[in-house]
C-alpha positions as CSV (number, residue, x, y, z in Angstrom):
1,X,1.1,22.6,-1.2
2,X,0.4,19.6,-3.4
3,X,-1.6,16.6,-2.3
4,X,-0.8,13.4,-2.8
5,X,-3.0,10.1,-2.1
6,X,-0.3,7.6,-0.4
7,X,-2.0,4.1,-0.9
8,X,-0.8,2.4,2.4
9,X,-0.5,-1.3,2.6
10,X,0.0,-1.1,6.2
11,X,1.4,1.2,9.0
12,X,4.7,0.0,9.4
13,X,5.5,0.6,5.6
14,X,3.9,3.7,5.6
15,X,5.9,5.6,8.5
16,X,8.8,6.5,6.5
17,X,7.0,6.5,3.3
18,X,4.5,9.4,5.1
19,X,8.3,11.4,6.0
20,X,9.6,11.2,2.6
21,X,6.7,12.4,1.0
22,X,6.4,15.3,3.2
23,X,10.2,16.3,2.8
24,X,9.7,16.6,-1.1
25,X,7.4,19.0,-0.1
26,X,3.7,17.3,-0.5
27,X,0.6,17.5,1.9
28,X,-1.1,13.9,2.0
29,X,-3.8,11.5,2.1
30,X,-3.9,8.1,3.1
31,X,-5.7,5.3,1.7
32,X,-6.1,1.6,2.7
33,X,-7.3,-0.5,0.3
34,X,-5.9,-3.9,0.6
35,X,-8.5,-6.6,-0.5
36,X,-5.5,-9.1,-0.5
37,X,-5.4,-9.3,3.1
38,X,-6.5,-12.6,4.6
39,X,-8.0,-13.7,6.9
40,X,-10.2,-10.5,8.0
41,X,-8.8,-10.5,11.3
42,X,-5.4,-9.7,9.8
43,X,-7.3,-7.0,7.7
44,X,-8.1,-5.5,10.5
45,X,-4.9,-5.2,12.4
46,X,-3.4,-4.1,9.3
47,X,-6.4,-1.3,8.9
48,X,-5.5,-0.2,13.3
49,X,-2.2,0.0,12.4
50,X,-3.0,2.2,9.4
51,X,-5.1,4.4,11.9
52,X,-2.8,4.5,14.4
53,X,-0.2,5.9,12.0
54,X,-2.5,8.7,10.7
55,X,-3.1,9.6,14.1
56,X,0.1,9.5,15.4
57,X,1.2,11.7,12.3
58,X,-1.9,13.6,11.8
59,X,-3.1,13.1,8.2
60,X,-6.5,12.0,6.6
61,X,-6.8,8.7,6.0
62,X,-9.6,7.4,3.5
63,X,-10.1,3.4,3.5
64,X,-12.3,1.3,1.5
65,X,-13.4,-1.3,4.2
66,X,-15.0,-3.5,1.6
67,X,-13.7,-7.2,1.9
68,X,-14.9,-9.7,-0.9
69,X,-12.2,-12.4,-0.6
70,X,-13.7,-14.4,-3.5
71,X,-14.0,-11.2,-5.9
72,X,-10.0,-10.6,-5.5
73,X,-9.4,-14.2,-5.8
74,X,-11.6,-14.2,-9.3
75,X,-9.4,-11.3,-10.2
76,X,-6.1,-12.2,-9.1
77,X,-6.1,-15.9,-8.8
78,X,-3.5,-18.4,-8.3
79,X,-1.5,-16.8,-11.9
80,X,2.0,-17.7,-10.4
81,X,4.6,-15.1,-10.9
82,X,2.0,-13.1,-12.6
83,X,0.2,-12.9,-9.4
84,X,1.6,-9.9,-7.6
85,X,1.7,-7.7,-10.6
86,X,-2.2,-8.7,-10.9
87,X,-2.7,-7.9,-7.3
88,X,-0.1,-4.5,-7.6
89,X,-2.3,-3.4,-10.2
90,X,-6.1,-4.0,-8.7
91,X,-4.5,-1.9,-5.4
92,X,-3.4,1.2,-7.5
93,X,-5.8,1.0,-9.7
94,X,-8.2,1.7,-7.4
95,X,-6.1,4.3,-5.8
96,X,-5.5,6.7,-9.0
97,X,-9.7,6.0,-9.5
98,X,-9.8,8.0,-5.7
99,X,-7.1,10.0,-6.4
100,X,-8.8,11.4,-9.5
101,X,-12.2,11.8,-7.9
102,X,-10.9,14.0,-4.9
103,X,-8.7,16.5,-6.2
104,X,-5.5,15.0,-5.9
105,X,-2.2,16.2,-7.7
106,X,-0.6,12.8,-7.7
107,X,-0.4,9.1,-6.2
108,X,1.8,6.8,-5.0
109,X,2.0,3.6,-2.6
110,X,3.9,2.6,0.5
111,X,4.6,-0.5,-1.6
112,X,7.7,1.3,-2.6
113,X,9.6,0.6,0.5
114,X,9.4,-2.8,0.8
115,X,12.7,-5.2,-0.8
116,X,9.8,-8.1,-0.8
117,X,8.0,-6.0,-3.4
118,X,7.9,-6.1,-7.3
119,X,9.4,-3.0,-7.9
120,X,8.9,-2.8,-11.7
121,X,5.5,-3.7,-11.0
122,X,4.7,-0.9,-8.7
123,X,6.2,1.4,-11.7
124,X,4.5,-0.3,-14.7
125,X,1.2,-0.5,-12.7
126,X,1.2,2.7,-10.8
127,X,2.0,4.5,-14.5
128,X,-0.7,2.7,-16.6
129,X,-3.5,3.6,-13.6
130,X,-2.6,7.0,-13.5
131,X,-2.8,7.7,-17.2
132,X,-6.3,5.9,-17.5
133,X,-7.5,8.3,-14.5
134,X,-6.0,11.2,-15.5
135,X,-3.6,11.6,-12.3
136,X,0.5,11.6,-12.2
137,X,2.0,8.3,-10.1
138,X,4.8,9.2,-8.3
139,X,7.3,6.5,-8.0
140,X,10.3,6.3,-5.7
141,X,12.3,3.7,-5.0
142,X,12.1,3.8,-0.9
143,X,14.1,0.7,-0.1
144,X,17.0,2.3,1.3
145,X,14.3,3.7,4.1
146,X,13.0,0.4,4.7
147,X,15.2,-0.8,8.1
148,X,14.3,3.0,9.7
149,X,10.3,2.1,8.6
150,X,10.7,-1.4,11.1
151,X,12.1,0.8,14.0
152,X,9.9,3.8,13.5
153,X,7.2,0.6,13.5
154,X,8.5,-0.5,16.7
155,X,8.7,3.1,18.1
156,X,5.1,3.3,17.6
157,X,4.2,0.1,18.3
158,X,2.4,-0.6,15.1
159,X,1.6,-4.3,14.9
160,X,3.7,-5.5,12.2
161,X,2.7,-8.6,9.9
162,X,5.0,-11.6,8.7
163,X,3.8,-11.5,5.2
164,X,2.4,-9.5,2.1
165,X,-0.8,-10.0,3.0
166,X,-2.5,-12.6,0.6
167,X,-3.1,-16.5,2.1
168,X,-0.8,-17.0,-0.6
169,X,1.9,-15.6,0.5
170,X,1.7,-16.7,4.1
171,X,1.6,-20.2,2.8
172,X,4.4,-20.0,0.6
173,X,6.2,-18.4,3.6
174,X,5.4,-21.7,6.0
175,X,6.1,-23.7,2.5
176,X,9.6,-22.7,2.0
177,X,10.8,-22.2,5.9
């Protein structure tokens, strides 16, 4: 069977992203990597829940525990709109480097369930990392899954978060409420 390395953002997008995968017929990885996540107490709920999924499902799952808030904010910034694509890109880019280095057949992210998410972003991103690496992206758009990944989430009880995951984004959520 295949392998793919599923970049997971966080265990409640993941859960239905893990059972698609596996009905299109691929064995798979995990991999948290998610420098964007502030504070590091959210990081590490977000990282549990991630663990807590790959146990519950039973499937490796790599993480990169490095957090160096001030090296994704001098990479990403404060660019705007531009800003998630930047921070889209840093996240697979990363992934299709692991990918590559451990065998796998292909990539994708459990980004691609979520209706917050720049979808052409994901595409454009996911694409350009996997042909500098050498490694297919898989892309599917998994919104229609996204109301049975929430109750799946609750099934589990996965902590689920209020926002993407940058200090960004949580303050534009408080901004505009």
């Amino acid at each position: 069977m295949p392998l793919l390395l599923l970049h997971i953002c966080c265990g409640p997008c993941a859960t239905s992203t893990v059972d698609h995968w596996r009905r299109e017929g691929w064995d798979l990885e995990g991999f948290f990597f998610n420098p964007n996540v502030h504070p590091y107490l959210e990081f590490g709920r977000r990282l549990q829940g991630a663990e807590a999924l790959a146990a519950a499902e039973a499937f490796r799952l790599r993480e990169d525990l490095s957090y160096d808030p001030a090296a994704w904010f001098q990479a990403v910034g404060v660019k705007g709109e531009g800003r998630c694509a930047c921070c889209i890109a840093c996240r697979l880019e990363m992934t299709a480097q692991v990918a590559a280095e451990v065998g796998c057949d292909a990539f994708s992210t459990s980004l691609a369930i979520s209706p917050y998410q720049d979808h052409q972003a994901i595409a454009r991103e996911g694409a350009a990392a996997g042909d500098r690496h050498g490694i297919r992206f898989l892309y599917h758009d998994l919104r229609p899954l996204f109301r049975d990944s929430r109750r799946r989430a609750r099934e589990l009880g996965l902590y689920r978060q209020q926002y993407c995951g940058c200090i960004l984004s949580e303050w534009e959520r408080y901004r505009d409420a």
